[in-house]
N, C-alpha and C positions, 0 to 999 in steps of 0.2 A: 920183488922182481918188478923192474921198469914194464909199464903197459906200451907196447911199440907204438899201436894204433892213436894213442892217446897223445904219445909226443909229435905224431903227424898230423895232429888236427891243428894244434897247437901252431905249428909252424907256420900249417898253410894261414892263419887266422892273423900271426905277426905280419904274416908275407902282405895279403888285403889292407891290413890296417896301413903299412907300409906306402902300397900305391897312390892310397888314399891322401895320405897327406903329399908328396910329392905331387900327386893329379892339381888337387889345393894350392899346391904353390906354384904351381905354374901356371893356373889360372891368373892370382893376383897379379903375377909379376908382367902375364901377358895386359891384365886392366888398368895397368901402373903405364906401360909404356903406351897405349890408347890415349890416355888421359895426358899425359905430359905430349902427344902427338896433338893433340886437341888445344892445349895451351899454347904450342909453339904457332900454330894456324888461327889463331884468337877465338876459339871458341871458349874460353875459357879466361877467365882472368882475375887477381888475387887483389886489385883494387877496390876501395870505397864506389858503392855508385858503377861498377863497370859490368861485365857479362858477368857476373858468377851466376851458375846454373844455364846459360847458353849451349845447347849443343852442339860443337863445331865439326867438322866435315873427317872424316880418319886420313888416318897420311894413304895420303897417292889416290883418294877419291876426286879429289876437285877441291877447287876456293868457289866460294862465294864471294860475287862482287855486286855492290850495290849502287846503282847509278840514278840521280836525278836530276830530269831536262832546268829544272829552272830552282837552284836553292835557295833563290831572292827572289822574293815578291812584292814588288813596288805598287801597291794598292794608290798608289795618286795621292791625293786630296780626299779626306772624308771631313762630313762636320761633328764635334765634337758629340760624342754620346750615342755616335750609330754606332751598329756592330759591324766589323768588316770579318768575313768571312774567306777562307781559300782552304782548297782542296791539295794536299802535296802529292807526287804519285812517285814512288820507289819502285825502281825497276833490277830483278836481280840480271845481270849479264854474265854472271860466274856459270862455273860448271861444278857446282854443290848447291845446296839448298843454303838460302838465306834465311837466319832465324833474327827478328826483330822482336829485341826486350822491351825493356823501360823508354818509353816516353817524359818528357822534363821540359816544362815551359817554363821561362819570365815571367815577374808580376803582372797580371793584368791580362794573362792569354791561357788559353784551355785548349787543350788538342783529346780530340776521340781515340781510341783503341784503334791500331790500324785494321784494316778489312783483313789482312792477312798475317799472321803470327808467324809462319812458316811458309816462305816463297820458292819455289822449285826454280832451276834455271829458265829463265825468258818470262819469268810469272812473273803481274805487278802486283803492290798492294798499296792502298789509299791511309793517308793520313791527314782527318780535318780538322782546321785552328778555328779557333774563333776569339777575336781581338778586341776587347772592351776598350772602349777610347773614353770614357766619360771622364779618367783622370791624366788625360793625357792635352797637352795644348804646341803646336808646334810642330816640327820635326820628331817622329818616332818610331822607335822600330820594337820589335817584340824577338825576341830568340828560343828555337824550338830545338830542344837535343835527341835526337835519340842513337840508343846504343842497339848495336847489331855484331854479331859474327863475322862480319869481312875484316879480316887481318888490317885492310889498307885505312878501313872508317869504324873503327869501335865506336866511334864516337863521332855521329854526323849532324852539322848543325846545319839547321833552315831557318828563314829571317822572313820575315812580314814587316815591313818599314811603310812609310808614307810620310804626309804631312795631316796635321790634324789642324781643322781651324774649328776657331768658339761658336756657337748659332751667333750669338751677340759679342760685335766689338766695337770696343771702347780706340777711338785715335786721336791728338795722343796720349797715351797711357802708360808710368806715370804721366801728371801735370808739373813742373818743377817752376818755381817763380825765380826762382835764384834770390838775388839779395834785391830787396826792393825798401826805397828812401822810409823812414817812417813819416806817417802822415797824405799816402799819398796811395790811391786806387788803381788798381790795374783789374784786367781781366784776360781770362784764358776761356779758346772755344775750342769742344771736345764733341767729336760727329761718333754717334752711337749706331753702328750699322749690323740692321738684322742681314743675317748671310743665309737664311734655312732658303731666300726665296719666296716665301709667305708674303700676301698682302694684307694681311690682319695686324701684322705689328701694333704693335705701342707699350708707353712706357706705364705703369702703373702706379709706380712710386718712386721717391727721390727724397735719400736721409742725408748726413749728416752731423758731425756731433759742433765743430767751431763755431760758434755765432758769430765769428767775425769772416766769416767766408760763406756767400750766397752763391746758388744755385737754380739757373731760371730756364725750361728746356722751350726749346724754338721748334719750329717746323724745318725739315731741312728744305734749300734753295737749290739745293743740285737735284732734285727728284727720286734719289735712292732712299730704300728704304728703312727705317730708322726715324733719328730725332737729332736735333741738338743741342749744346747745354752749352750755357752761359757761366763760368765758374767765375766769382768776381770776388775780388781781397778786398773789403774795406779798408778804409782809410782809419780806422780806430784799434785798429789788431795794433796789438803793444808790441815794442820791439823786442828781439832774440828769434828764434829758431821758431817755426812752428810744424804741423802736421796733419794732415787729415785722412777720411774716408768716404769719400761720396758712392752710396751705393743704389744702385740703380735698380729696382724690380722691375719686370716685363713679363709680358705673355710667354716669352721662350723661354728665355732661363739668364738669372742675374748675373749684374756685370758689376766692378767695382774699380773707382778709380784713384789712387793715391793721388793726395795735392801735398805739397810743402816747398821750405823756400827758409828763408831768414829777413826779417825787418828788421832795417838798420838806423840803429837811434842817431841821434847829434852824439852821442858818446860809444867811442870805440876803441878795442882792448887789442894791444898787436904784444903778442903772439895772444891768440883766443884760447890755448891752453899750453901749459908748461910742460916739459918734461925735463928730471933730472940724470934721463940714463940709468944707468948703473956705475950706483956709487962704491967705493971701498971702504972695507969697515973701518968705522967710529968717523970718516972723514967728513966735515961741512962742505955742504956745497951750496954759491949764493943763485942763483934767476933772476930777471928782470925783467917788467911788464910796463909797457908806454901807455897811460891811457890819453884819447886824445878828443876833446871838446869842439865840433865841426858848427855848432853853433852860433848865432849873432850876441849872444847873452853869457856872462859867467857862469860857469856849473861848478862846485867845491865837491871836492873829495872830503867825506866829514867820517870817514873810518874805514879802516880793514882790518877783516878776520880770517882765521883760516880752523878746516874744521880737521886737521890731523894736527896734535900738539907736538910733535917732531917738526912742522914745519909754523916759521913765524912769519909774519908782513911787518913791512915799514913803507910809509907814502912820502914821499919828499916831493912838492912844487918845483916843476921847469919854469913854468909862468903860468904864476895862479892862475886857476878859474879858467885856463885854457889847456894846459901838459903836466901831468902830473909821471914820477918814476916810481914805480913800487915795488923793491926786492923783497923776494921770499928766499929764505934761509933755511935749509935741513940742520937741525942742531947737531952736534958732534955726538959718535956714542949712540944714533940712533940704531934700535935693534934691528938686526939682519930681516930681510924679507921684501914682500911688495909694498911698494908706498901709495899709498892716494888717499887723497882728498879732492876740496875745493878752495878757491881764495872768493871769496866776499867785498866787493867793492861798496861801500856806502855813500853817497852822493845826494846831494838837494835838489836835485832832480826829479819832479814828480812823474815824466814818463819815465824815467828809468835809476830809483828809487836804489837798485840793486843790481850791478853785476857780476857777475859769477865765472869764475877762472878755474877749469876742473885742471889737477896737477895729479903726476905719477913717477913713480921710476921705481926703484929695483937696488936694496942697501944690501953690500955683500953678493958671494958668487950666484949668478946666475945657474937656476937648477931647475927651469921648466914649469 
């Protein structure tokens, strides 16, 4: 016999369990539509780097809006190695609270935790930079992100710019001599100016690797303070290309100044380097190089070589001892790729003993 009372416990206990999970689902599906109302109003967002975990405003409470009086801050002129400092102020103007995430600087700049994590409407909150200039020289600027809650600025960027100048400058800097005769001295003057304002200046040291380039520092004659340097090319520096480094130690902080140029012999190479393009496979292709003797004396061409065995020389006299023609040849059949070398000029010429024709190009299709 069926117990009556027993089938109505029963019931009522499916009936509970029943509510239960319907109570459950209608919870989730009420925190499902929250949550996608919170997304649509940017509190929320499924990007690298953007709000996730922000808490944004529910639908029909308010937006938060986030305003600042100045996003650029033109700090002027600092000298190289101060710290420039600025305060930014975020102001919410919305009618929801402003929730401020992630802070993200550029190299070389540091920003504090703002004072405020969550801003109610009309509330400010403070954001401090501080801008390392020591690797900085010139015009510069620094970029500061941060991400917030307002639909309009997930993403709002602030700028700390200025100009940065060196404690010590070199004018002018490089030095360049351009082509200068061989056998014959020149000089270049270079004003070394302390900027910090100090009257302690001076120079403590002064290197260099050329022995054929001196360096002799003067007093300046305008009354600013600094120094200044005498850079002078001997007349013995051999001809071709040359280069330097003059570097200057001081009480504030070192300065360095590039010198170069090319000395130009009585023997000159037109074109100073070859190139043969891009060639097509297996095809020869010839070049030609004028060398040209500007001196009062004959100079011979007494050999050439070349240092990639795909490419050959031959020298043929315009008029001895003053024009000489020398083709260089890529052989046929040379294997696909980049080409280079150099050509090798040999000469009876004790200043200039040897010169050197660097060559390149590109056998078969071009592929980067």
């Amino acid at each position: 016999m069926i117990d009556g009372t027993r089938i109505w416990r029963c019931t009522i206990a499916a009936a509970s369990i029943l509510a239960v999970v319907l109570l459950a689902a209608g919870s989730y599906a009420q925190s499902a539509g929250q949550a996608e109302n919170q997304l649509r109003a940017g509190g929320l967002s499924s990007e690298p780097g953007g709000l996730s975990g922000l808490a944004g405003p529910a639908a029909g409470s308010g937006t938060p809006n986030v305003e600042v009086t100045a996003p650029v801050f033109d700090f002027g002129s600092a000298i190289n190695g101060v710290t420039v400092k600025h305060v930014f102020r975020l102001k919410n103007v919305g009618t929801a609270p402003l929730v401020i995430g992630a802070v993200q600087t550029s190299c070389g700049c540091t920003a504090a935790q703002p004072t405020k994590s969550t801003v109610g409407p009309g509330e400010e909150s403070d954001i401090a930079v501080t801008f390392d200039t020591r690797a900085d020289k010139g015009p510069a600027s620094r970029t500061i992100t941060v991400f917030t809650n307002d639909p309009k600025h997930q993403q709002l960027s602030l700028t700390l710019k200025g100009d940065i100048k060196v404690q010590v400058e070199a004018a002018p800097s490089p030095v360049a001599f351009g082509n200068v005769k061989h056998g014959t001295e020149q000089t270049r003057e270079v004003a070394i100016t302390d900027l910090t304002g100090g009257k302690d200046f001076k120079i403590e040291s002064i290197s260099n690797s050329s022995k054929y380039i001196k360096v002799t520092e003067h007093v300046r004659t305008d009354g600013k303070p600094g120094a200044e340097l005498e850079i002078a090319l001997l007349e013995s520096m051999p001809p071709g290309p040359f280069n330097d480094l003059v570097k200057v130690s001081t009480n504030r902080a070192p300065v360095e100044v590039a010198v170069f140029g090319t000395i130009v012999g009585d023997l000159t190479v037109n074109p100073p380097q070859v190139s043969f393009g891009i060639v097509p496979h297996h095809a020869s292709v010839l070049r030609t190089v004028r060398l040209t003797n500007s001196a009062d004396r004959t100079i011979n061409v007494v050999g050439v070589s070349s240092t990639n065995q795909s490419v050959t020389a031959a020298v043929e006299p315009v008029t001895p001892g003053r024009v000489y023609k020398i083709t260089l040849q890529l052989r046929p059949n040379t294997p696909d790729g980049k080409l280079l070398g150099t050509l090798a000029i040999k000469t009876d010429d004790p200043q200039q003993e040897t010169l050197q024709v660097p060559f390149y190009g590109i056998v078969g299709s071009f592929r980067g």
